[in-house]
C-alpha positions in Angstrom: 87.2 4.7 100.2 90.4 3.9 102.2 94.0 3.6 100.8 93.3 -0.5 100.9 90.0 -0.5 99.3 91.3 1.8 96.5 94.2 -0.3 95.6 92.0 -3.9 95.6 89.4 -2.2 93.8 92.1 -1.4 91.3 93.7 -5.0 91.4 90.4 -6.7 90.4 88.8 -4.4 88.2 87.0 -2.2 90.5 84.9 -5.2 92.7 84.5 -3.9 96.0 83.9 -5.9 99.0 81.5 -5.3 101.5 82.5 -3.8 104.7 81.6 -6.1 107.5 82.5 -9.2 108.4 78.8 -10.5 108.6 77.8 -9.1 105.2 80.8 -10.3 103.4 81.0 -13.0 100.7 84.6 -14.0 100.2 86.3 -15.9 97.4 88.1 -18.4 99.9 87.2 -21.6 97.5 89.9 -20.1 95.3 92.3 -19.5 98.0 91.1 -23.3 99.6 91.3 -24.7 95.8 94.7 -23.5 95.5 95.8 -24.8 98.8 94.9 -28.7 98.6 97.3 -28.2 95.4 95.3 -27.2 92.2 97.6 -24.9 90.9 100.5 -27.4 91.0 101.4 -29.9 88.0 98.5 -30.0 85.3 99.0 -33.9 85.7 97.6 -34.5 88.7 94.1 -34.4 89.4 93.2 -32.9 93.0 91.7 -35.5 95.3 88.7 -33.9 97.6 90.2 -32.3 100.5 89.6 -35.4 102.8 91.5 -37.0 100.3 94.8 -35.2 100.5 97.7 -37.1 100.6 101.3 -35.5 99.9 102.5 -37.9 97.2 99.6 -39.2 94.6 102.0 -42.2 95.1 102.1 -42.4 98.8 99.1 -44.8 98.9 100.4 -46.9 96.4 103.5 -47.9 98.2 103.4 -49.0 101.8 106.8 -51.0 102.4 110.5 -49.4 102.5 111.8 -51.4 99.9 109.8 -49.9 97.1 111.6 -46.4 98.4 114.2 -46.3 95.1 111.0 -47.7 92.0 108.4 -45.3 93.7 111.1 -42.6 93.5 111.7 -43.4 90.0 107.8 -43.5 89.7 107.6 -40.1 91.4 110.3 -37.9 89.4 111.0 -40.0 86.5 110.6 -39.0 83.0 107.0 -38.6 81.6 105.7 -40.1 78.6 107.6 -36.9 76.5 110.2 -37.8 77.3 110.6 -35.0 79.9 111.1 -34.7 83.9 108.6 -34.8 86.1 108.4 -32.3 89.0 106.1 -33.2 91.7 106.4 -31.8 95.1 105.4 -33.4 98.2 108.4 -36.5 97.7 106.6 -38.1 100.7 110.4 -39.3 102.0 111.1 -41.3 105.4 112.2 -39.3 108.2 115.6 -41.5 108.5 116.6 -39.5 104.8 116.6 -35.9 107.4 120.2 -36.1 108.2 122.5 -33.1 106.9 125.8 -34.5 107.5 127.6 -34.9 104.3 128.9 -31.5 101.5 129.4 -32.4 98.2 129.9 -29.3 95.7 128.9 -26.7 98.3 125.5 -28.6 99.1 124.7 -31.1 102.1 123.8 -34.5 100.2 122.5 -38.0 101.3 122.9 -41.3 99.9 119.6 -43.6 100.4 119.7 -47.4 101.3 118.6 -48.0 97.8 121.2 -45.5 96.1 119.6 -42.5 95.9 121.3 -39.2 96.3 119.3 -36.5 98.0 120.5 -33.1 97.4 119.3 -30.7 100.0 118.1 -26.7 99.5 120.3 -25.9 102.7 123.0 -23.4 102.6 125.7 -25.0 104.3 127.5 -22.4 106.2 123.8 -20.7 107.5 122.8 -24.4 108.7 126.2 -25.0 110.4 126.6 -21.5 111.9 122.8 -21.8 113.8 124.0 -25.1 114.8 127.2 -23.7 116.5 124.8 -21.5 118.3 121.9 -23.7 119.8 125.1 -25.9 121.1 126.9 -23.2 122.8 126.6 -24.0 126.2 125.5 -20.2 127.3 122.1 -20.8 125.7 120.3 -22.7 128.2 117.1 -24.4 126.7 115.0 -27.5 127.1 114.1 -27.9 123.1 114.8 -25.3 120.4 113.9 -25.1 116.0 114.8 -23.3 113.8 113.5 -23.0 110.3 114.5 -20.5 107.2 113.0 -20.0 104.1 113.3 -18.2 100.8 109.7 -16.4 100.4 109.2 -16.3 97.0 110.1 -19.8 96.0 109.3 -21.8 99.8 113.0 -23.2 99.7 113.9 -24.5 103.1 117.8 -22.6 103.1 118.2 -23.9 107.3 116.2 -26.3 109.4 117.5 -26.5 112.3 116.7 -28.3 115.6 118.5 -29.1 119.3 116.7 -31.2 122.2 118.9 -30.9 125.6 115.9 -32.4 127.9 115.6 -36.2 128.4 112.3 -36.3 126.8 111.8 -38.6 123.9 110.8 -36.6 120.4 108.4 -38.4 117.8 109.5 -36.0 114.7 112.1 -33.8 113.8 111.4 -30.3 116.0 110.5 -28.4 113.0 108.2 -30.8 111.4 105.8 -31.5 115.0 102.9 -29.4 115.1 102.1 -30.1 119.0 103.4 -26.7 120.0 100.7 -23.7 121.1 100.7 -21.2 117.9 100.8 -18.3 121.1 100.7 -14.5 119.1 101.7 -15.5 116.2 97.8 -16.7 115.8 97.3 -12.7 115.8 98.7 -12.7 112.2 95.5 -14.5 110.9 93.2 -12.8 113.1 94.8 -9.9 111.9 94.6 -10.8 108.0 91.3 -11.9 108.2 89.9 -8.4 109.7 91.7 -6.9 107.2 90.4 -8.2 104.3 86.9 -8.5 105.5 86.8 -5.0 106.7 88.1 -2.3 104.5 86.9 0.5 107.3 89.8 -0.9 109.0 93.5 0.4 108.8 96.7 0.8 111.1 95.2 3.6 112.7 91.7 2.1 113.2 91.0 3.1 117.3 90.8 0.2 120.1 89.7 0.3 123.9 90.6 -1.7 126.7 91.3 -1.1 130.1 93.7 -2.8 132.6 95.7 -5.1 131.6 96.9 -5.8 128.0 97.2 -9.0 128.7 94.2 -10.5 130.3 90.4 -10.4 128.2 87.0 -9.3 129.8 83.7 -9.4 128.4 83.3 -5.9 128.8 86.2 -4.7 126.0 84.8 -7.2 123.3 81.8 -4.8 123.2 84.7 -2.1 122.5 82.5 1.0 124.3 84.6 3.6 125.3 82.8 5.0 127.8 84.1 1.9 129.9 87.5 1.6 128.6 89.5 4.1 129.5 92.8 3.0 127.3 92.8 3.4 123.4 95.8 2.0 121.2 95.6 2.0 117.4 95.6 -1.3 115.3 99.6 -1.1 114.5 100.6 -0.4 117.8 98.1 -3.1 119.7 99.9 -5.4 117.2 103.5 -4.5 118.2 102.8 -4.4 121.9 100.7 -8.0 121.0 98.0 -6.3 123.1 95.2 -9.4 123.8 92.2 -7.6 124.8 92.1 -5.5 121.7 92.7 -8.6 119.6 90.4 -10.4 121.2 88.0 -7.5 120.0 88.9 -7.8 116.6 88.4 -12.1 116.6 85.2 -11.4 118.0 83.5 -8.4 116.6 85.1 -7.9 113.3 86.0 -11.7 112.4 84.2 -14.1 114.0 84.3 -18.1 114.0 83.1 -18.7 110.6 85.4 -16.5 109.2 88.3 -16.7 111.5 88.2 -20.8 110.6 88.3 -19.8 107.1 91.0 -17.9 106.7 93.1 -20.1 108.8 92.3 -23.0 106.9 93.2 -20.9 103.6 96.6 -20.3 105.9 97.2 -24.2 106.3 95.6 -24.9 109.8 93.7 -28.3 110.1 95.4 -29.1 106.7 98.4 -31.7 105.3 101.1 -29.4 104.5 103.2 -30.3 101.3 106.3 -31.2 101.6 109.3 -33.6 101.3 108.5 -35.2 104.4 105.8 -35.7 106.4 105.1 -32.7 108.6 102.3 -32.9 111.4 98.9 -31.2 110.5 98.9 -27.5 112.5 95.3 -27.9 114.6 92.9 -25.1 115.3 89.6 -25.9 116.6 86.9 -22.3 116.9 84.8 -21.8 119.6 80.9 -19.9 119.5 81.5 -18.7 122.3 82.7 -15.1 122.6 85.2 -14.9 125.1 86.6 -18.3 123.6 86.4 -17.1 120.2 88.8 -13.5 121.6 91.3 -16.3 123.2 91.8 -18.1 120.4 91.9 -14.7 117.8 94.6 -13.5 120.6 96.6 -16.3 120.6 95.5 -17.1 124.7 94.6 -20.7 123.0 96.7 -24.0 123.7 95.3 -26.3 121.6 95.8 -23.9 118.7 99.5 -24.9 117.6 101.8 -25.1 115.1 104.9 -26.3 113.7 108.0 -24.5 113.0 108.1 -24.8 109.2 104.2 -23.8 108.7 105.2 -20.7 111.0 107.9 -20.0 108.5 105.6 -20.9 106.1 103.3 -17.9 107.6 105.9 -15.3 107.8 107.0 -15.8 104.0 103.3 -15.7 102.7 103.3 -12.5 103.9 107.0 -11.8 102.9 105.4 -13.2 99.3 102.7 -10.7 98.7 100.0 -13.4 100.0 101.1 -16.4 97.8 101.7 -19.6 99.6 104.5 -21.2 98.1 105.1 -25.2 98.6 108.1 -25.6 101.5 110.4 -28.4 99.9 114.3 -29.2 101.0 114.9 -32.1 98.5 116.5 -30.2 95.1 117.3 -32.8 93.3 117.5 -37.0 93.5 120.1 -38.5 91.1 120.1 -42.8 91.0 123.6 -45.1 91.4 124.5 -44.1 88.0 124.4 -40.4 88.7 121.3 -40.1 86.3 118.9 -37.1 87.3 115.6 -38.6 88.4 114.2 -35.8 90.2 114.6 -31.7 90.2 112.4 -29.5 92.3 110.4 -26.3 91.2 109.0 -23.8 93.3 105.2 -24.4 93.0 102.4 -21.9 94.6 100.1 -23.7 96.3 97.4 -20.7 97.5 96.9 -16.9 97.8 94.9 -16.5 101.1 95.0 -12.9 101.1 96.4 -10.1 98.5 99.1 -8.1 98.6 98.1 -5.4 99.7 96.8 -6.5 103.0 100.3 -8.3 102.8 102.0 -5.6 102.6 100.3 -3.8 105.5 100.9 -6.4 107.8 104.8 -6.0 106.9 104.7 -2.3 107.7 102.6 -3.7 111.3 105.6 -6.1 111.9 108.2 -3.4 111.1 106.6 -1.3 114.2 106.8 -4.1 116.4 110.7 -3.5 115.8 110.6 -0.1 116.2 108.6 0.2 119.0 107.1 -3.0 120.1 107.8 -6.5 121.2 110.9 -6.5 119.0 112.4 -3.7 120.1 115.4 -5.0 122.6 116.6 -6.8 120.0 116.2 -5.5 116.7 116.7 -1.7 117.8 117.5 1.1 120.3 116.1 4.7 120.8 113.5 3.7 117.9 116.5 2.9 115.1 117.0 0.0 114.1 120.4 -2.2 115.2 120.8 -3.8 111.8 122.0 -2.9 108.4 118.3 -4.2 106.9 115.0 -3.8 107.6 113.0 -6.4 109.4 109.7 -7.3 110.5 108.3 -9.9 113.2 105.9 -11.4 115.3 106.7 -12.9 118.9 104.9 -15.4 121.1 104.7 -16.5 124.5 102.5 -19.5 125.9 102.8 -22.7 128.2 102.2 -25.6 126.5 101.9 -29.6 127.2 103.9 -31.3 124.6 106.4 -31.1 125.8 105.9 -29.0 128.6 107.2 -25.5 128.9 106.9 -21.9 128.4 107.1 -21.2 124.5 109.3 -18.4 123.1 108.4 -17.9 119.8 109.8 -15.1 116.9 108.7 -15.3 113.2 110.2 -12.6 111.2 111.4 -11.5 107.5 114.0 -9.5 106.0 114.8 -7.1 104.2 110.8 -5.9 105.1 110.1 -4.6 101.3 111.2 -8.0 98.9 112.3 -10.4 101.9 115.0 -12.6 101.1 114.5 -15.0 103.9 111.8 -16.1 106.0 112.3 -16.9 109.8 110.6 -19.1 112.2 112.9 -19.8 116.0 111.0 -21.7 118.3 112.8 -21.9 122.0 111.0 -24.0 125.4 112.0 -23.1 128.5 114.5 -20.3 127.6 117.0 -20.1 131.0 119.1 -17.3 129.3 118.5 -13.8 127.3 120.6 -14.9 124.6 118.4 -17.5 123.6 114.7 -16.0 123.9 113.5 -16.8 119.9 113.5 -13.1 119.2 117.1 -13.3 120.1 117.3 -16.3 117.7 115.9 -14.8 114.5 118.3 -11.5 115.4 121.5 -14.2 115.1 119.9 -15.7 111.8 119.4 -12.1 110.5 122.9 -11.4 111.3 124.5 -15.2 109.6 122.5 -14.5 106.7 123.1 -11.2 105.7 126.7 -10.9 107.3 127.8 -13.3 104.2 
C-alpha cells in the first residue's frame, strides 16, 4: 500500500478503494450533493440539479425595481429574529464597479439605496490595475482574479480590454475562454484518486514531441516509446502525450466527466453575480478523450474566477468553498441587511490527493513551466513558496492565443489563490505566469 492509500485508508476508517479506474465505485454523489449547495444554510431546500438557480429568490423577482424588497427578502432577518446569510446574492452586473473607499473598503451605493460593501483589498486591486494599464504590457484582453482559499473571498478581481471588440460580461465572470493545461489539474485529480498504484514517480512513455498525441503512446508500451518522464515532472513540463495517457487509460470519460462536474464544469457557479457556466463536453473516442484530459480541447473553457476557484480547492485541502465579493449590504438608514459567511459548497477530492498536487505544482516552479519566473538555478526567486499551473491555447471568443497561470501561495496553508488570464500577450512582462509573479509580489510585499 502506497504512502496515499495509507493515509485515506486512515482518514476514513480503513475503506480502501479499488485500484483501477474501471473497477472503481466512487462516492461523487457526496461530492455532487455538496456542490448544487447542500451543505449551505439548513433553510434552503436543494432544488434538483436542473433546477439550480443562484438565489432561491432569483425566480421570484424578474424586474429591477424589486432589486432593494428582494434584497431585504434575501438577507433580512429570519423569523428569530436573526440575519440571514445566503450566498449566491444574484446582483445585476451594473453593481460590479469598484470605484468608491469608505473605511479602508471599496463600497457602492445601489439605485434603490443599498450599500454594497466589497471583499477587495483596496491597495492589491488598485496596484494590479496600475499594472494591466502600464503601457509596456501589450495585450488584447487580460483578468485577473484572487482568492482567499479557505474562506472563497474574492480579495482582487481585476480585468482590462485594450481591443475594439465588444465584451458581454465582466472578463472574470465569462466562461468562453479554452480551459488549455490547466484542464490537466482534473485529469490529474481524478487519476489520482481512482488509482492509488499511482504516485509522482509513477513511469510514462512517449516519444517525439511532448506536445503533439499519437495513438501509439495511449497504449503506453515501451518498447515503442523511447522517452519516459515521471508523473511530477510530465506535469511541470505540461507534457500532452503522457496526459493524454493518463485521460485515456487510467481515467476515462465516465470518470473524467465526473470529477469535472464535482470541480464545477457544466455547472451554475455560486456567486454574487451571475458568472457564465464553465462547459466541458467528453468524447468516446480515444484520441479525443487524451485531447480533452490534456488540455488540446477548445471547447473545454473556463472562466477566470472558477480557475481561481480550482487553484484554491486545491490550496483548501479539496473543499470547494462558495466565491462571493459582496461582505455586507446595509439599507438608507445604515441598518445591516446582509453579512456574508464563507460557506463550503463540495469536497471533490481529499486532502491528501490535494496536497500531492501542491507538491506537483511546486516542481513546475522549480523545474518546469514556471521556472523563468518563479526561480533560477532550481531556487526559488521569492521569499514564499508557490505552486502553479500554466496554459497555452487559441481560442475563438474572442480570438487569440491564451496565456494562462493559476497558482497559490505560500504552497503549505495558501493565503491567496491566483487565477491571470492574458490574450494575445505582445510582451514578456505580461505572459500570465508573469502576472501571478507581480500578484505574488503586491500581496506579500505588504
Amino acid at each position: 500500500m502506497n504512502r496515499r492509500a495509507t493515509l485515506r485508508a486512515q482518514a476514513t476508517g480503513g475503506r480502501i478503494r479499488c485500484g483501477t479506474a474501471r473497477s472503481l465505485v466512487l462516492p461523487l454523489a457526496v461530492a455532487m450533493v455538496f456542490w448544487f449547495g447542500a451543505a449551505s444554510a439548513a433553510s434552503r431546500e436543494t432544488p434538483p440539479p436542473s433546477d439550480v438557480t443562484s438565489s432561491p429568490l432569483a425566480r421570484e423577482v424578474e424586474t429591477p425595481a424589486h432589486e432593494a424588497l428582494r434584497l431585504t427578502q434575501l438577507a433580512g432577518l429570519n423569523g428569530n429574529g436573526k440575519l440571514e446569510h445566503r450566498l449566491g446574492l444574484d446582483l445585476r452586473e451594473e453593481y460590479l464597479r469598484f470605484d468608491t473607499i469608505e473605511n479602508g473598503r471599496f463600497t457602492l451605493t445601489t439605485s434603490e439605496g443599498l450599500k454594497l460593501n466589497f471583499t477587495l483589498l483596496p491597495w492589491l486591486q488598485q496596484r494590479l490595475e496600475n499594472f494591466f494599464h502600464d503601457n509596456r504590457n501589450r495585450f488584447s484582453f487580460g483578468a485577473i482574479v484572487v482568492l482567499e482559499p479557505a474562506t472563497g473571498k474574492v480579495l482582487a478581481m481585476v480585468e482590462q480590454n485594450r481591443s475594439r471588440e465588444p465584451q458581454r460580461h465582466h472578463l472574470a465572470l465569462q466562461a468562453s475562454y479554452p480551459a488549455a493545461s490547466l484542464f490537466k489539474i482534473i485529469t490529474l485529480a481524478a487519476a489520482l484518486e481512482a488509482n492509488d498504484s499511482l504516485d509522482a514517480d509513477s513511469r510514462f512513455y512517449y516519444r517525439g514531441s511532448q506536445f503533439n498525441i499519437s495513438r501509439r503512446e495511449l497504449e503506453q508500451n515501451p518498447r515503442y516509446l523511447p522517452k519516459h518522464i515521471s508523473l511530477s515532472r510530465a506535469f511541470a513540463k505540461s507534457n500532452n502525450p503522457v496526459f493524454g495517457a493518463i485521460a485515456f487509460r487510467y481515467v476515462g470519460p465516465f470518470l473524467l466527466k465526473q470529477y469535472a462536474q464535482a470541480f464545477g464544469f457544466n455547472q451554475k457557479l455560486r456567486f454574487d453575480y451571475p458568472v457564465e457556466r464553465s462547459n466541458l463536453v467528453i468524447a468516446d473516442d480515444p484520441l479525443t478523450l487524451a485531447r480533452i484530459g490534456a488540455g488540446l480541447w477548445r471547447e473545454t473553457t473556463i472562466s477566470p474566477l472558477h480557475a481561481a476557484l480550482l487553484a484554491a480547492t486545491i490550496g483548501n485541502d479539496g473543499i470547494m468553498m462558495a466565491p462571493y465579493i459582496v461582505s455586507s449590504i446595509h439599507d438608507a438608514n445604515d441598518t445591516l441587511l446582509y453579512r456574508a459567511r464563507p460557506d463550503a459548497v463540495g469536497h471533490p477530492i481529499s486532502g491528501v490527493t490535494s496536497g500531492d498536487i501542491r507538491e506537483m505544482m511546486f516542481e513546475s516552479v522549480l523545474d518546469g513551466t514556471l521556472r523563468a519566473a518563479f526561480s533560477r538555478n532550481g531556487k526559488p526567486l521569492l521569499p514564499v513558496q508557490v505552486g502553479g499551473k500554466t496554459g497555452t491555447l487559441r481560442g475563438n471568443d474572442p480570438r487569440g492565443k491564451y496565456s494562462w497561470f493559476v497558482g497559490l501561495a505560500p504552497l503549505r496553508k495558501p493565503k491567496i489563490a491566483i487565477a491571470a488570464m492574458v490574450v494575445d500577450p505582445l510582451s514578456w512582462r505580461v505572459k500570465a505566469h508573469q502576472v501571478g509573479r507581480e500578484v505574488v509580489e503586491a500581496f506579500f510585499e505588504r
